[in-house]
TIMI-2910 file (N, C-alpha, C, CB; in pm, 1 decimal, decimal comma, always signed):
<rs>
+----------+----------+----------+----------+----------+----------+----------+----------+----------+----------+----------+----------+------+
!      n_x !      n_y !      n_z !     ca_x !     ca_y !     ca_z !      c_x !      c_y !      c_z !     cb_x !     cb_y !     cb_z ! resn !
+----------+----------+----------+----------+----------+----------+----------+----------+----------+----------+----------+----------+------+
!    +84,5 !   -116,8 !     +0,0 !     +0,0 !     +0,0 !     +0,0 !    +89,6 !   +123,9 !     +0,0 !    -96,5 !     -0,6 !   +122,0 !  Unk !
!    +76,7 !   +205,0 !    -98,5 !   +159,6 !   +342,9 !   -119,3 !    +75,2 !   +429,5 !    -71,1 !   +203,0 !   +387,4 !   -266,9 !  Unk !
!   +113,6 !   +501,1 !    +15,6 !    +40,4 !   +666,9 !    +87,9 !    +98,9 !   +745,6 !    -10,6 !    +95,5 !   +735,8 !   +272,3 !  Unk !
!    -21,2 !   +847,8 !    -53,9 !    -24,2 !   +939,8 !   -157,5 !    -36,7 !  +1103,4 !    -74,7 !   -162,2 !   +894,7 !   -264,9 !  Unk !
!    -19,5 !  +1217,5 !    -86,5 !    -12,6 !  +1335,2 !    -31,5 !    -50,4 !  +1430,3 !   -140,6 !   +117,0 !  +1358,4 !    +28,9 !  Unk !
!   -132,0 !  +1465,1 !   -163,5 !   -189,0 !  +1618,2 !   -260,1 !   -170,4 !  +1726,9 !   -177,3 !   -366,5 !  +1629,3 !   -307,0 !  Unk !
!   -104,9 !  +1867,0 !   -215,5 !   -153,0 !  +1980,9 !   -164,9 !   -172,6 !  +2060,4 !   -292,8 !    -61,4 !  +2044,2 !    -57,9 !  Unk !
!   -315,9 !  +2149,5 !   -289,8 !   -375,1 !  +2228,4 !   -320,7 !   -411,8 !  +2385,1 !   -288,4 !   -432,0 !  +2170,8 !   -318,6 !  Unk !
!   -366,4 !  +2491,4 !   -304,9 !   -393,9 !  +2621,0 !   -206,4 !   -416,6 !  +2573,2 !    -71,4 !   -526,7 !  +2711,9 !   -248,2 !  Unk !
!   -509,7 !  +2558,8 !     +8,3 !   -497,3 !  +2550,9 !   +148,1 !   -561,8 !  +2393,0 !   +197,0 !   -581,8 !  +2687,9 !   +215,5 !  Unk !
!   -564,2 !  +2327,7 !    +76,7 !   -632,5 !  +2197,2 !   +135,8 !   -516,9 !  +2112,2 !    +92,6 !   -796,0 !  +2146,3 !    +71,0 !  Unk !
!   -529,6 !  +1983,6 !   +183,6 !   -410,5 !  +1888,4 !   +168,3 !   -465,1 !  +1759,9 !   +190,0 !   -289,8 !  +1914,0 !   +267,3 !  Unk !
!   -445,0 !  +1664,4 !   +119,9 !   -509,8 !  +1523,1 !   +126,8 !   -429,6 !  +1430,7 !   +136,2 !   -585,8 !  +1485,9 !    +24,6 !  Unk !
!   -479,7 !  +1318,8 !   +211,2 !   -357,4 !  +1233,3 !   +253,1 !   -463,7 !  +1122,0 !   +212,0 !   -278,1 !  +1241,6 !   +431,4 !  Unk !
!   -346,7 !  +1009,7 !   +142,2 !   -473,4 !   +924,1 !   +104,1 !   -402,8 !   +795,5 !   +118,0 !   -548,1 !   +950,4 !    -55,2 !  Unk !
!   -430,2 !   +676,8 !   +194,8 !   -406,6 !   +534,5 !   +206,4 !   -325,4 !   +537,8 !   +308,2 !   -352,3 !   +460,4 !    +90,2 !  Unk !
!   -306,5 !   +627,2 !   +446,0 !   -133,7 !   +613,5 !   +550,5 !   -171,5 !   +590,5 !   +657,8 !    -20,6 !   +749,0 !   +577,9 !  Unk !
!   -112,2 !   +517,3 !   +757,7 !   -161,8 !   +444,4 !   +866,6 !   -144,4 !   +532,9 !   +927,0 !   -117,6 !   +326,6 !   +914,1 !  Unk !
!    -50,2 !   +650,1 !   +937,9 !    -40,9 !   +759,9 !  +1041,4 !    +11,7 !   +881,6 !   +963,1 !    +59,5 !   +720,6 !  +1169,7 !  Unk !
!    -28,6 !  +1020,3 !  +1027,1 !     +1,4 !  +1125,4 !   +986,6 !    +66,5 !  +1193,3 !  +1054,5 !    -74,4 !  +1175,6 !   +955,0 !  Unk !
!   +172,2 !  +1252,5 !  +1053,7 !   +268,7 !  +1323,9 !  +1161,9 !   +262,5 !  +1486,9 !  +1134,9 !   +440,9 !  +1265,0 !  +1143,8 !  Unk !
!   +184,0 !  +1578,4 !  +1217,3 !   +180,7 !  +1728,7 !  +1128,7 !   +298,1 !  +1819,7 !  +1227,3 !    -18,0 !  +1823,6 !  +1129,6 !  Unk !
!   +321,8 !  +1884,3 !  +1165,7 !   +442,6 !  +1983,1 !  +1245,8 !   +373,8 !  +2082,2 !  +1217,7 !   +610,8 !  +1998,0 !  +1197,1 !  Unk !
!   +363,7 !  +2180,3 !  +1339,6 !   +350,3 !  +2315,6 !  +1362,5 !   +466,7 !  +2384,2 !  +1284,5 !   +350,4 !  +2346,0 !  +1514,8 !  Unk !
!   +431,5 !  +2530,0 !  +1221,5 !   +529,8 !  +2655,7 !  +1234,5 !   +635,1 !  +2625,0 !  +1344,9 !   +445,5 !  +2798,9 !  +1276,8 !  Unk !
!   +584,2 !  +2688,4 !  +1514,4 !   +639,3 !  +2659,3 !  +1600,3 !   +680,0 !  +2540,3 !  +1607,2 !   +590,3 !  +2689,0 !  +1676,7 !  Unk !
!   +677,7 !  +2437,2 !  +1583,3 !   +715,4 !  +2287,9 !  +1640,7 !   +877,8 !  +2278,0 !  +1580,2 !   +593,1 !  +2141,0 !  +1566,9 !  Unk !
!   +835,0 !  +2322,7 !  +1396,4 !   +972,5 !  +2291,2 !  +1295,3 !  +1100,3 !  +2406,5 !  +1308,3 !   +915,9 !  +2296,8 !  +1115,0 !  Unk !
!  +1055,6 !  +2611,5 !  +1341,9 !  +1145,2 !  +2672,1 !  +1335,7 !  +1191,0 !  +2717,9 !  +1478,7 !  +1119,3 !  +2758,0 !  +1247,1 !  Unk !
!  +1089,6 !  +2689,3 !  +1574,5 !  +1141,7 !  +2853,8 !  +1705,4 !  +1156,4 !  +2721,5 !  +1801,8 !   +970,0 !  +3037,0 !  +1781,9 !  Unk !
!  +1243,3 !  +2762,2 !  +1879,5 !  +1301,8 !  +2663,2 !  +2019,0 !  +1178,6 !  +2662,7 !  +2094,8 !  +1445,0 !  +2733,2 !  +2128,5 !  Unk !
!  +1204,4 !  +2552,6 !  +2193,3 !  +1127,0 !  +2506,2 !  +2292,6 !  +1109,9 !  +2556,2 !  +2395,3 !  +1149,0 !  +2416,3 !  +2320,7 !  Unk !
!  +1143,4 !  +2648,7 !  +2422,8 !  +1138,6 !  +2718,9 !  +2600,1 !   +988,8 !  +2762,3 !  +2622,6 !  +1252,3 !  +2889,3 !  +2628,5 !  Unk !
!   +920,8 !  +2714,6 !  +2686,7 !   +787,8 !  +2755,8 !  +2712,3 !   +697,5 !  +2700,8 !  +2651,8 !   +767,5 !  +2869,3 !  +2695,1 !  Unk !
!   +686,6 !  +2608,5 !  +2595,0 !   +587,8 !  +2513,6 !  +2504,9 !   +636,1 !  +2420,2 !  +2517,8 !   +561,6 !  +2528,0 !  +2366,3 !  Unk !
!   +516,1 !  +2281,3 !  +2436,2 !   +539,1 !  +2139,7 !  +2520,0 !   +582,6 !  +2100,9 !  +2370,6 !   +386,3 !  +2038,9 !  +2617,7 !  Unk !
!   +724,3 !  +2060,7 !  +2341,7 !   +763,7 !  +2045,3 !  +2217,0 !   +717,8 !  +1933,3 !  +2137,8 !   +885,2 !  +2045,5 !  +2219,0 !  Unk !
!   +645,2 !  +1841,8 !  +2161,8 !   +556,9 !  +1757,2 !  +2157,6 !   +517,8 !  +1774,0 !  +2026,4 !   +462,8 !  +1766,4 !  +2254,1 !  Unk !
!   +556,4 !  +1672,0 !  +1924,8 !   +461,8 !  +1741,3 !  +1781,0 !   +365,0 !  +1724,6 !  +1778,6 !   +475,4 !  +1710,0 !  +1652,2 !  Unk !
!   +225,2 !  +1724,4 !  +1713,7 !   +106,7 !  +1727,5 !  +1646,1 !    +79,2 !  +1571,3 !  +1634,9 !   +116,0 !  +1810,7 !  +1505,4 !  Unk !
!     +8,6 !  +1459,1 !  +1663,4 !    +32,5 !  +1365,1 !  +1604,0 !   -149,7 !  +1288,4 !  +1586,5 !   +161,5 !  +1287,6 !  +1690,1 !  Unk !
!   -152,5 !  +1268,9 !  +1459,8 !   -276,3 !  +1246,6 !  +1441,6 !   -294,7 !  +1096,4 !  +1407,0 !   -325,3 !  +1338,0 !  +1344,0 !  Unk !
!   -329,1 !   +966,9 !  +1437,6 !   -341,9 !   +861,3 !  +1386,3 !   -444,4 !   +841,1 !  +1329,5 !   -322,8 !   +785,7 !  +1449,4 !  Unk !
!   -511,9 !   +739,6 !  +1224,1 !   -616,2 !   +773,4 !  +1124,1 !   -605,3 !   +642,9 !  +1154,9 !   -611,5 !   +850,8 !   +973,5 !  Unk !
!   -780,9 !   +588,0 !  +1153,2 !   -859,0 !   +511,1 !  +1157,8 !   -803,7 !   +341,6 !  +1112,0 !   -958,4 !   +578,3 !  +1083,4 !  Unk !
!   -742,9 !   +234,3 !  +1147,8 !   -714,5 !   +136,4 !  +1093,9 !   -786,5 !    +59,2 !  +1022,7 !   -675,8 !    +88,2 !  +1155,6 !  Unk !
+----------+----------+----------+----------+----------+----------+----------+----------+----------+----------+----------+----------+------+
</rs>
């Protein structure tokens, strides 16, 4: 099974992936001091 990724102006489709990993702005450029550096993590339906 190949996971496929479209982005379009502001919509983005993820199609066939057992998990999705999203990074914040904050998460990928500005240091951690004061936030829970913790990425975004979304798992999709098995």
């Amino acid at each position: 099974m190949n996971a496929s990724v479209t982005a379009g102006g502001s919509t983005l489709v993820v199609a066939k992936a057992t998990k999705v990993l999203l990074l914040t702005k904050l998460g990928r450029y500005d240091t951690s001091t004061g936030w829970n550096s913790q990425p975004l993590q979304t798992e999709l339906p098995r």
